[in-house]
N, C-alpha and C positions, 0 to 999 in steps of 0.2 A: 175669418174662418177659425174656428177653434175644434180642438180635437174629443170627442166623446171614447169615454171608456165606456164599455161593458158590461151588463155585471155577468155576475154567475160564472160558468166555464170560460166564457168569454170575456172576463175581464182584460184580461192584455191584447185584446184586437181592438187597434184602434184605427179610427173611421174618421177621418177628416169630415164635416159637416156642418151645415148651418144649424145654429142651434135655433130655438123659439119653437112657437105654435106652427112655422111651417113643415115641422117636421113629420114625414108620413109612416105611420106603423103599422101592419096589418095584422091580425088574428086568421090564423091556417087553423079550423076546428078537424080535428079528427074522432074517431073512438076509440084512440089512446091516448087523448089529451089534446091541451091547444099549443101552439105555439104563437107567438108573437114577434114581427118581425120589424125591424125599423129599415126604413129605406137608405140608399147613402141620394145626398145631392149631387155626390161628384159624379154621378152615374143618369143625370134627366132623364133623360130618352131612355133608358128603360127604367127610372121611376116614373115616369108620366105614363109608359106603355104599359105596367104593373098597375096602378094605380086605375084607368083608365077599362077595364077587364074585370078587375075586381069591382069595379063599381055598377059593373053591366050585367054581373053574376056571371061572370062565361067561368072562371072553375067550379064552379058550383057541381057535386056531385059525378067532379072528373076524379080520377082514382093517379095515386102514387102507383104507377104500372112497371116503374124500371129501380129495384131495390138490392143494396150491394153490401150486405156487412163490413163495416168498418172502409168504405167508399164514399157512398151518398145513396140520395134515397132522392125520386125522378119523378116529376109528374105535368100535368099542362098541358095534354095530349086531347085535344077535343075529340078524337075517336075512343077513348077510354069511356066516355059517359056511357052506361048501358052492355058498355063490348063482352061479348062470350069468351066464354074461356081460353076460344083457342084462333082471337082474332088479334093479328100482329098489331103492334102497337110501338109508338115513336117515332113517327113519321108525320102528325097531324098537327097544324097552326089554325092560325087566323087569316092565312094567304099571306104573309109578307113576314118579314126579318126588321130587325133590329141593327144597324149601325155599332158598330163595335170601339164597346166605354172602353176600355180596360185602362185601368189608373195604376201605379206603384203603390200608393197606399193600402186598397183591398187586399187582401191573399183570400187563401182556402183553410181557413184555421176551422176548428169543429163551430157548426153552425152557419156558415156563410152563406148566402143565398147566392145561387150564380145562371147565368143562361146556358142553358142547352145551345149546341148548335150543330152544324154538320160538320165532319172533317174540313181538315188542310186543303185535299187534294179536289174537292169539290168545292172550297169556299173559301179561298186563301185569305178573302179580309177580314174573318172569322166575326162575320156576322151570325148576330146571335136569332135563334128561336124567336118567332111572336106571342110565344105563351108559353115554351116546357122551360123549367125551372128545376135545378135541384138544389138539396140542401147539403151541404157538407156532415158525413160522419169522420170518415178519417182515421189512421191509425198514429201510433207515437212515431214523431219523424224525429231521426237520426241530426247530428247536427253533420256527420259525414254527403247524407243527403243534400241538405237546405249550401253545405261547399261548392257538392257538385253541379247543384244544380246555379248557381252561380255564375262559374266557370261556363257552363254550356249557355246559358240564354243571355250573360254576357250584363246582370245588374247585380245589385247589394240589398241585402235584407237591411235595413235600420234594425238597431238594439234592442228596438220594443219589436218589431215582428220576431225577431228570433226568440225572443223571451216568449214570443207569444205559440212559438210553434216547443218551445221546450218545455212546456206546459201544457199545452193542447193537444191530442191526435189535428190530425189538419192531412193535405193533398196537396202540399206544395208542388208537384209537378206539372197541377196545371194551371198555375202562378203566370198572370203573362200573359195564356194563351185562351182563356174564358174570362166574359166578364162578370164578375162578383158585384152586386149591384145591392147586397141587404145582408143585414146580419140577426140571426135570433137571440132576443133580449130577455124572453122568458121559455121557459119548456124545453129546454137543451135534453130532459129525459124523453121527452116525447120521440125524439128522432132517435135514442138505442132503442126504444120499444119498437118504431116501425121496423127500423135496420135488422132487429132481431126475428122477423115475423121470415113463416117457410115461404120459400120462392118456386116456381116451376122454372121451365124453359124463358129464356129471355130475362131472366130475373124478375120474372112476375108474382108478386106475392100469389099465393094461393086461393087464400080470402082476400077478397079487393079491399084495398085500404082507401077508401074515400074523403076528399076534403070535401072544407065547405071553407071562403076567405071572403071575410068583410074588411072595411077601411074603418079603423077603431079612433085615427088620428088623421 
């Protein structure tokens, strides 16, 4: 195993993974630009369940419905394709969950790709989403924060994640508790453009922000 840096914002987020042709990237096309995302291998089951989706077009034409300046920006929802304005949204898969990766390596630094999923209190093994995903935006985290948060969930950042959040916006608090399964390698502006679009109720952008994701790798 050897460790991949990043480029771009994302330089100091590093992703333990297999290097070579087997590595999987995907293109998230929007109408503020693309983004491109690399999978981690330490995460199969939801890169194979990513991978697997994309390749059958099921995002296709599903919209980014759950958007949060300087949070994340939320999409995956098979009831988003087509949905009216004023039809709830974030509750819709592919009938089944996902097995819960979550590695120490991953975090939530700006760009991370991670699964959606239900609460603690309904889903204690914090199984993830079979299809909502969001991306990390993130605000500048404290190093008082990335302490505390230590102290409560009871591990250690290694040297290069702290570097990597003292450099970054990032969400380190839900480090641990979602799994991070892909990081963006190209278009890191793509995600202030959507983060920045107006939201309604629900944090629904106003105008639908639609993808489109192919396997480019």
């Amino acid at each position: 195993m050897k460790k991949l840096i990043f480029g771009s914002i994302a330089a100091l987020f590093l992703m333990a993974s297999s290097c070579g042709d087997s590595t999987r990237v995907a293109l998230i096309e929007t109408e503020y630009g693309n983004m491109k995302v690399e999978l981690s291998d330490l995460t199969p089951q939801h890169r194979d369940n990513f991978v697997k989706l994309v390749e059958e077009g099921f995002y296709d034409d599903l919209l980014f419905h759950r958007v949060i300046d300087g949070f994340m920006i939320q999409g995956g929802d098979p009831n988003s394709k087509d949905a009216g304005p004023n039809v709830p949204l974030g509750s819709g898969g592919p009938g089944y969950k996902v097995p819960a990766e979550i590695v120490p390596e991953l975090i939530h630094v700006k760009g991370a790709l991670a699964a959606a999923r239900q609460g603690d209190q309904v889903n204690p093994q914090k199984e993830s989403s079979g299809s909502q995903f969001y991306i990390v935006h993130g605000q500048p985290v404290q190093t008082q924060m990335l302490e505390q948060l230590q102290r409560q969930k009871g591990y250690e950042y290694t040297e290069e994640q702290l570097a990597a959040y003292a450099n970054n916006p990032g969400t380190p608090f839900l480090d641990q508790d979602y799994t991070v399964f892909g990081m963006v390698i190209e278009g890191m502006d793509v995600i202030d453009k959507i983060a920045a679009v107006r939201t309604a109720a629900g944090n629904r952008p106003v105008e639908p922000v639609k993808m489109k994701i192919t396997m480019i790798r």
